[in-house]
N, CA, C and O atoms as a GROMACS GRO file, in nm:
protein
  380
    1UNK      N    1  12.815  10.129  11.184
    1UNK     CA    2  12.841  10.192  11.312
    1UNK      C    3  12.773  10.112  11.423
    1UNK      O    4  12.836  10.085  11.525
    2UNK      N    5  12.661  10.078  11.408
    2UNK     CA    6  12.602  10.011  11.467
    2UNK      C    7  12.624   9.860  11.497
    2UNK      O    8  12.620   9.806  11.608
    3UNK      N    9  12.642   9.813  11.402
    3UNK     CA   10  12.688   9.652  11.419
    3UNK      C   11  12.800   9.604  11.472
    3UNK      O   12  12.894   9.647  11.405
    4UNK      N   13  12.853   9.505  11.595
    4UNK     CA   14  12.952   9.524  11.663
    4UNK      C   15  13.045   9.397  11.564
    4UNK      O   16  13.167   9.392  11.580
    5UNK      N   17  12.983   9.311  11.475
    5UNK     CA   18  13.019   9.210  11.392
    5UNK      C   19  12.955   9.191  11.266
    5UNK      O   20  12.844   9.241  11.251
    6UNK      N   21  13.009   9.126  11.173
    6UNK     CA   22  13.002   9.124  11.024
    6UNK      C   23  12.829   9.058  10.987
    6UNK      O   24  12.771   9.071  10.879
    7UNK      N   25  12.772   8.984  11.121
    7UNK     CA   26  12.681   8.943  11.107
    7UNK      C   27  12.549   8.988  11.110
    7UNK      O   28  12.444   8.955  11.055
    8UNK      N   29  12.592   9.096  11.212
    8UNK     CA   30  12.496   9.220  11.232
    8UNK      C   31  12.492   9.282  11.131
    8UNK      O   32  12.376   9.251  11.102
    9UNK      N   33  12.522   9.346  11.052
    9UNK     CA   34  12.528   9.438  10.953
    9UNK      C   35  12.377   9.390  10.846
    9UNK      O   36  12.316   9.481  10.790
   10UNK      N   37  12.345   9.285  10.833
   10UNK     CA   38  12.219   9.278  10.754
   10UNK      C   39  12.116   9.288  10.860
   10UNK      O   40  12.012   9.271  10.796
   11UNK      N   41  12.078   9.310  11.007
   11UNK     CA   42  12.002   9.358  11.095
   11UNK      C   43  11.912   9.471  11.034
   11UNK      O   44  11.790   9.473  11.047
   12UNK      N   45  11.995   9.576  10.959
   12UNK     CA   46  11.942   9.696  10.924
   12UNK      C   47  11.837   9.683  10.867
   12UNK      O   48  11.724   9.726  10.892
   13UNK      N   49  11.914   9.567  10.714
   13UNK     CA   50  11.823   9.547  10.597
   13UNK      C   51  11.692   9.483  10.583
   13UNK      O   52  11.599   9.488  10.503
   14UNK      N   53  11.725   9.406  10.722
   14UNK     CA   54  11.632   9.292  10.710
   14UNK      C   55  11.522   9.330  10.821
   14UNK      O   56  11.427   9.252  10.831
   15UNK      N   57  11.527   9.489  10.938
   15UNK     CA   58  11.445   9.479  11.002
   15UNK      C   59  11.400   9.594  11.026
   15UNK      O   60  11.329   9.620  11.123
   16UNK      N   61  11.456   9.713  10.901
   16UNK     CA   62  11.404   9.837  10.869
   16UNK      C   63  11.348   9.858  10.772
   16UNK      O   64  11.231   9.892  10.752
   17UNK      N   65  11.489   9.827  10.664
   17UNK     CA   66  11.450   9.872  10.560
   17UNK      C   67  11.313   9.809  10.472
   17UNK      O   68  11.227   9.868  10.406
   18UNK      N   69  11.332   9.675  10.499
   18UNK     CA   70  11.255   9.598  10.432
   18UNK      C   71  11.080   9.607  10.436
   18UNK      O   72  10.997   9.595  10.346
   19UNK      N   73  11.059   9.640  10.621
   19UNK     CA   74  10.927   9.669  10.615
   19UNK      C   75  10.847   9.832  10.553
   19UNK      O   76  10.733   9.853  10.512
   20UNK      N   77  10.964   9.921  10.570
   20UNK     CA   78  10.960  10.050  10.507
   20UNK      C   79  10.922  10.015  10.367
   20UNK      O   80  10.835  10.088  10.320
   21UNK      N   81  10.964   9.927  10.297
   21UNK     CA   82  10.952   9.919  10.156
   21UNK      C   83  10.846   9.859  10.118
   21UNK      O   84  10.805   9.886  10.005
   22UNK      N   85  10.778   9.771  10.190
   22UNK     CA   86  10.707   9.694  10.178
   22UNK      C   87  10.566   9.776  10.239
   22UNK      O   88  10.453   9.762  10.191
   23UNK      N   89  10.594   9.846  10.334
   23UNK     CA   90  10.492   9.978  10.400
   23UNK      C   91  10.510  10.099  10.317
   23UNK      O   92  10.429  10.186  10.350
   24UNK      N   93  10.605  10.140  10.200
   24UNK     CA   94  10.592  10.216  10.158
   24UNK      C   95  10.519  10.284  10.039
   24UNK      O   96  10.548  10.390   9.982
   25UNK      N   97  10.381  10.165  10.007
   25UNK     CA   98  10.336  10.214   9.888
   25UNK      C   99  10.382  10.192   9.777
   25UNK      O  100  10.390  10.278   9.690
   26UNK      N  101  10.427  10.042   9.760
   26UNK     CA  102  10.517  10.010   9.637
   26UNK      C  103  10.427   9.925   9.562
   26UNK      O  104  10.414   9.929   9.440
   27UNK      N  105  10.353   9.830   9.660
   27UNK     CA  106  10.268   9.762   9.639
   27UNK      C  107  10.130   9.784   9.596
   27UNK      O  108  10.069   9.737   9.500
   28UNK      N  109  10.093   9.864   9.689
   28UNK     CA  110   9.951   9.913   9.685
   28UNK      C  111   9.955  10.084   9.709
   28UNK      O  112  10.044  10.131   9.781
   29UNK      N  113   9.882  10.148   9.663
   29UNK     CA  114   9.852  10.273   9.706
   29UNK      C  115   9.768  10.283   9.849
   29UNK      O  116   9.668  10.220   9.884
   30UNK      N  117   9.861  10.407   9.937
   30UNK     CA  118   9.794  10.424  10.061
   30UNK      C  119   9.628  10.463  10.076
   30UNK      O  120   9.563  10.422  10.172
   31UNK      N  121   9.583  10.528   9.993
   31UNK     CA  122   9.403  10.600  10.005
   31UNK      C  123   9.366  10.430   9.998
   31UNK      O  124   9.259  10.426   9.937
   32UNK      N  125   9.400  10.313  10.027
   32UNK     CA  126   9.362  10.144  10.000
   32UNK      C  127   9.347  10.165  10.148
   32UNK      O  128   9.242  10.121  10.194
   33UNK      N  129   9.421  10.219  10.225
   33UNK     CA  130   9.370  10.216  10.398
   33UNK      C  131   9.309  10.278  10.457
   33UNK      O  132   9.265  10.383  10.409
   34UNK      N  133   9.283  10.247  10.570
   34UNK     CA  134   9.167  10.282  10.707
   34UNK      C  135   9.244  10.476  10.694
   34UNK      O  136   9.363  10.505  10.700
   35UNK      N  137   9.168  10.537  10.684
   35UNK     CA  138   9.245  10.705  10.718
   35UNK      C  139   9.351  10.682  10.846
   35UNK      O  140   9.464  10.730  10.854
   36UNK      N  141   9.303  10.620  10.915
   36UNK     CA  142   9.414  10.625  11.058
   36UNK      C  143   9.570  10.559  10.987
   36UNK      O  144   9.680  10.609  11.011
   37UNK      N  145   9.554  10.460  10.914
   37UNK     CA  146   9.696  10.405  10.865
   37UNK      C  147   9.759  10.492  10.766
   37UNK      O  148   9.881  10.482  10.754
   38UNK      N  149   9.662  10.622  10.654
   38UNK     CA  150   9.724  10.682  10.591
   38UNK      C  151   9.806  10.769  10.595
   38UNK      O  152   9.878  10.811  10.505
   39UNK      N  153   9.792  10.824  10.776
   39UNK     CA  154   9.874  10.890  10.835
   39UNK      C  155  10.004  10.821  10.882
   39UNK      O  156  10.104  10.893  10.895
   40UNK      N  157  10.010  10.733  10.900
   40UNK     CA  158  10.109  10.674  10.944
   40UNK      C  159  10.246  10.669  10.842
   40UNK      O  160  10.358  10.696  10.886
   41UNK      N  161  10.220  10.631  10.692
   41UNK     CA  162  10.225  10.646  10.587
   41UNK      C  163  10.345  10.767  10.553
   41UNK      O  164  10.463  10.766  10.518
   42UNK      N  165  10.259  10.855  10.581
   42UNK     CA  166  10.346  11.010  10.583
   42UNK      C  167  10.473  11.011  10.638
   42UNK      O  168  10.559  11.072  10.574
   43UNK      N  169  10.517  10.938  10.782
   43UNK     CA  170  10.613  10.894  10.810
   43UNK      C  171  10.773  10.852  10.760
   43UNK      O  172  10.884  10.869  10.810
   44UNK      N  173  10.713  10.776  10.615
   44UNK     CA  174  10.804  10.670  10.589
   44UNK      C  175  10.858  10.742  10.503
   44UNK      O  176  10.766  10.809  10.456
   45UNK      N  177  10.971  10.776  10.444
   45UNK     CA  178  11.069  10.808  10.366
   45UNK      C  179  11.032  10.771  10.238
   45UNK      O  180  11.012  10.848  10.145
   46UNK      N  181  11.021  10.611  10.236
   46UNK     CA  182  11.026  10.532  10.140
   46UNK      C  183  10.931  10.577  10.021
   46UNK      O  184  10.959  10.577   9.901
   47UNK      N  185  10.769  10.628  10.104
   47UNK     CA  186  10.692  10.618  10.046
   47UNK      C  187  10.667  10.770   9.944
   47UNK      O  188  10.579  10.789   9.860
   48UNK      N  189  10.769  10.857   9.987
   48UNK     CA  190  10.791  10.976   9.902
   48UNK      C  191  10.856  10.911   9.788
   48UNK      O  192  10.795  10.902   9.682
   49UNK      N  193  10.968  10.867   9.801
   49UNK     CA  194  11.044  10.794   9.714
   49UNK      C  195  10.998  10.739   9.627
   49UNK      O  196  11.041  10.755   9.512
   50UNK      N  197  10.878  10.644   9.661
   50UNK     CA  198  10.761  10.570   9.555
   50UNK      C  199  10.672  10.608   9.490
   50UNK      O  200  10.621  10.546   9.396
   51UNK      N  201  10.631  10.745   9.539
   51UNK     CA  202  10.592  10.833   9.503
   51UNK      C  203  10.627  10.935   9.382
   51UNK      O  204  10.560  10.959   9.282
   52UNK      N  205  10.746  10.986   9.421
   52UNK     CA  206  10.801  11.077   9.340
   52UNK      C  207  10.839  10.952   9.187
   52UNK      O  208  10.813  10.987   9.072
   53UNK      N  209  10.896  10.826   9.216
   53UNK     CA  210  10.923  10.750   9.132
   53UNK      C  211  10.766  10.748   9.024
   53UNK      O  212  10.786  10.766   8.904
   54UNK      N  213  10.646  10.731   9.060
   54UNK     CA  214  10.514  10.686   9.049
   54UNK      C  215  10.509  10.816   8.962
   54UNK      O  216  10.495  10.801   8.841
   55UNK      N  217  10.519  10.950   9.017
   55UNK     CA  218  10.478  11.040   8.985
   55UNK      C  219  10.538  11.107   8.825
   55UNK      O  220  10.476  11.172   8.742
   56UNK      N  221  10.705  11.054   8.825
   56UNK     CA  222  10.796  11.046   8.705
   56UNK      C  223  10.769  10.968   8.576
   56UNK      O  224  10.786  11.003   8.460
   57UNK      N  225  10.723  10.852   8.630
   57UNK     CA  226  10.719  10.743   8.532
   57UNK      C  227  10.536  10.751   8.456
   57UNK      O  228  10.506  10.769   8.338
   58UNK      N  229  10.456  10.733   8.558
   58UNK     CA  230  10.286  10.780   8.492
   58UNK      C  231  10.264  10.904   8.523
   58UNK      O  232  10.144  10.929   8.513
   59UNK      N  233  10.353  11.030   8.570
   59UNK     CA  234  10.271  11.144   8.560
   59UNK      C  235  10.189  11.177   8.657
   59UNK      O  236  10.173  11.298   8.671
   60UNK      N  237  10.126  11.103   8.734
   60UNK     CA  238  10.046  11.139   8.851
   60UNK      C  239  10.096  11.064   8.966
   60UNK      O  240  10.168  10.966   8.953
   61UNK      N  241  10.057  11.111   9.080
   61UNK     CA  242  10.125  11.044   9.242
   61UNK      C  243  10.012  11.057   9.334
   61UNK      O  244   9.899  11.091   9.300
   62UNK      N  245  10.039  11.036   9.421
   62UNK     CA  246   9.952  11.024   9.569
   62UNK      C  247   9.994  11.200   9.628
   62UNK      O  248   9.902  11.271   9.668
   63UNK      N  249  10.125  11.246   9.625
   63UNK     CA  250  10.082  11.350   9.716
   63UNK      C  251  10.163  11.417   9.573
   63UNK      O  252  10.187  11.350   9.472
   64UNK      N  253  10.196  11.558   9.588
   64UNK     CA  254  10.262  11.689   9.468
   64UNK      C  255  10.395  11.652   9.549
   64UNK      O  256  10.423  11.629   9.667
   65UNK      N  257  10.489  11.660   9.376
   65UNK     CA  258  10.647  11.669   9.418
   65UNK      C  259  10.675  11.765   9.507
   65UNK      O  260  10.774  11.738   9.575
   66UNK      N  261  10.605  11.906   9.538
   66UNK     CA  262  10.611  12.034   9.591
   66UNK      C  263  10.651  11.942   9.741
   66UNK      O  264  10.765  11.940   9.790
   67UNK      N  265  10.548  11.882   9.791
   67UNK     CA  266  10.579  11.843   9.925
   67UNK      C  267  10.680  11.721   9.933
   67UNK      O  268  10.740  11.718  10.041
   68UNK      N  269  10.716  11.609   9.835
   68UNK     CA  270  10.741  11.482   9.862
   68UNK      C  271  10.919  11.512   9.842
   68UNK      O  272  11.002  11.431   9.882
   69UNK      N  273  10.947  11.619   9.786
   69UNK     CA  274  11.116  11.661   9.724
   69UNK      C  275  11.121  11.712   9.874
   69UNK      O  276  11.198  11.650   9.947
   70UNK      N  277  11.070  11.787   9.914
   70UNK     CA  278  11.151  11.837  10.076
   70UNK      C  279  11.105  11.755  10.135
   70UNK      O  280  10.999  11.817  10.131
   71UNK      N  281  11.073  11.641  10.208
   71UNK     CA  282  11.064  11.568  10.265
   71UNK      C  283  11.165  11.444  10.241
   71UNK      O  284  11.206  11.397  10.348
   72UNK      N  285  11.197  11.402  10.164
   72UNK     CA  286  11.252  11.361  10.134
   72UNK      C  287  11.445  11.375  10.126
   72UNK      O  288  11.523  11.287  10.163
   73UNK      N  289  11.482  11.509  10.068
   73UNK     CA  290  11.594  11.581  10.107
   73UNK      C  291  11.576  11.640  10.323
   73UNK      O  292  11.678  11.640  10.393
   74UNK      N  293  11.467  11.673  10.370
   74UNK     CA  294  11.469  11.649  10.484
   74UNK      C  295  11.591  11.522  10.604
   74UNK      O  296  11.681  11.527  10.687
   75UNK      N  297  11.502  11.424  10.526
   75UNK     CA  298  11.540  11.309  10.598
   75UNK      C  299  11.683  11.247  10.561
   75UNK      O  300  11.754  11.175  10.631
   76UNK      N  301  11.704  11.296  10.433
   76UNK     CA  302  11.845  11.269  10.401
   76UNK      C  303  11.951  11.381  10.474
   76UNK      O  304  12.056  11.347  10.527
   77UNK      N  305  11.916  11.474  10.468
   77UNK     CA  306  11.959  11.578  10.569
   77UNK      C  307  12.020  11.567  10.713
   77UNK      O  308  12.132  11.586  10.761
   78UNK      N  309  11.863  11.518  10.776
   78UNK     CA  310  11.864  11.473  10.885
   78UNK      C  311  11.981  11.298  10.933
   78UNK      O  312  12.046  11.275  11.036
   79UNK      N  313  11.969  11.248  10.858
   79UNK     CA  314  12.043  11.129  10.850
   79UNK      C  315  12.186  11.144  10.833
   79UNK      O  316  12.270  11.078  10.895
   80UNK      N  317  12.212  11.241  10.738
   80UNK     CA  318  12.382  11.241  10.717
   80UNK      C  319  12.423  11.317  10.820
   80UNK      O  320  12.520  11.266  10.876
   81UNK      N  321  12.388  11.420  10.869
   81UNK     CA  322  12.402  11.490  11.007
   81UNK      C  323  12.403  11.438  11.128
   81UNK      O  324  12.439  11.497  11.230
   82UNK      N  325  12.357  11.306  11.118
   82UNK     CA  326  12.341  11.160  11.250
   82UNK      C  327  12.479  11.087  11.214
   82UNK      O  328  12.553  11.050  11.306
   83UNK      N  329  12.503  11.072  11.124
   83UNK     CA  330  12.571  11.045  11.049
   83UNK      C  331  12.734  11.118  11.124
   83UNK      O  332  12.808  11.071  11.210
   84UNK      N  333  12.742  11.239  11.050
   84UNK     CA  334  12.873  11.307  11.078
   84UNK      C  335  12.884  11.316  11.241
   84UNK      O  336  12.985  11.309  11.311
   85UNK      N  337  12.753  11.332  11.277
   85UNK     CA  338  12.791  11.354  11.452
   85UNK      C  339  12.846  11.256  11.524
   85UNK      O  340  12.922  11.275  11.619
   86UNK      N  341  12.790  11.091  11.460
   86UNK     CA  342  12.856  10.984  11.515
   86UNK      C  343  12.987  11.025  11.504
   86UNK      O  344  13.053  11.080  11.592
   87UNK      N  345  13.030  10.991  11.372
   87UNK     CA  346  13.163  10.990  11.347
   87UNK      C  347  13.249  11.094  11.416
   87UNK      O  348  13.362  11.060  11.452
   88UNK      N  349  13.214  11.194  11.434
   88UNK     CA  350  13.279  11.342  11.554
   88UNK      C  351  13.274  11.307  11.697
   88UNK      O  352  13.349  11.358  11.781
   89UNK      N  353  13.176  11.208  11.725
   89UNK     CA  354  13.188  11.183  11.844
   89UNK      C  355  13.290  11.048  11.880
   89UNK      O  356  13.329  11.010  11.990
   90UNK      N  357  13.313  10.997  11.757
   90UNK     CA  358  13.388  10.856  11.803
   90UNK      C  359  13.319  10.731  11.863
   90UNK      O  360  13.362  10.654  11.949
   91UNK      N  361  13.171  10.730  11.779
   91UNK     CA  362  13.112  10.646  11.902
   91UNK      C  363  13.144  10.519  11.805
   91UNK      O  364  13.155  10.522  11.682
   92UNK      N  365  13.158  10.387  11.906
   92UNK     CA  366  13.195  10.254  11.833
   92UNK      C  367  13.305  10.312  11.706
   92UNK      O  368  13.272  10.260  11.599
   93UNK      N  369  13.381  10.371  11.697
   93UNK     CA  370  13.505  10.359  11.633
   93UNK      C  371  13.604  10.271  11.721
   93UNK      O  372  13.594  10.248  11.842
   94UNK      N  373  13.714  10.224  11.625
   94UNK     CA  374  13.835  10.159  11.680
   94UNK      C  375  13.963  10.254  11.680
   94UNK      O  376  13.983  10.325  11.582
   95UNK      N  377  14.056  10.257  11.794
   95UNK     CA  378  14.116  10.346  11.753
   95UNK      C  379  14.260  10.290  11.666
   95UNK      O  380  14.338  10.371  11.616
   0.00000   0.00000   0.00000
């Protein structure tokens, strides 16, 4: 929706998603930072995701599935609903 050409379209990957993933606790566990960055943390989608993955595979996680499953369905929520409204509104469609 966003990309007005075929070239744009990896923009997303390469200047969202990637630091999300890389900020999301995949690497290192967040309690590794300053308290001020662990909040920041909370933010990211990703890092529920890495989480809940972390939490499946060894059994223990950084935060309880209780909180990281609605947060997570949250933002997917929130996204497909950004989502349908574009598309209802016609924005950057062709007709």
């Amino acid at each position: 929706i966003w990309a007005k050409n075929f070239d744009q379209v990896s923009l997303v990957g390469n200047f969202i998603l990637t630091p999300m993933v890389y900020l999301g606790g995949v690497f290192f566990a967040n309690t590794m930072l300053p308290a001020g960055w662990q909040g920041v943390f909370l933010f990211n989608p990703v890092f529920y995701l890495v989480d809940l993955f972390r939490h499946g595979v060894l059994g223990s996680g950084q935060t309880a599935p209780v909180w990281a499953i609605p947060a997570v369905l949250l933002v997917m929520i929130g996204l497909f609903a950004l989502a349908v409204s574009l598309f209802h509104l016609g924005w950057r469609l062709k007709s």
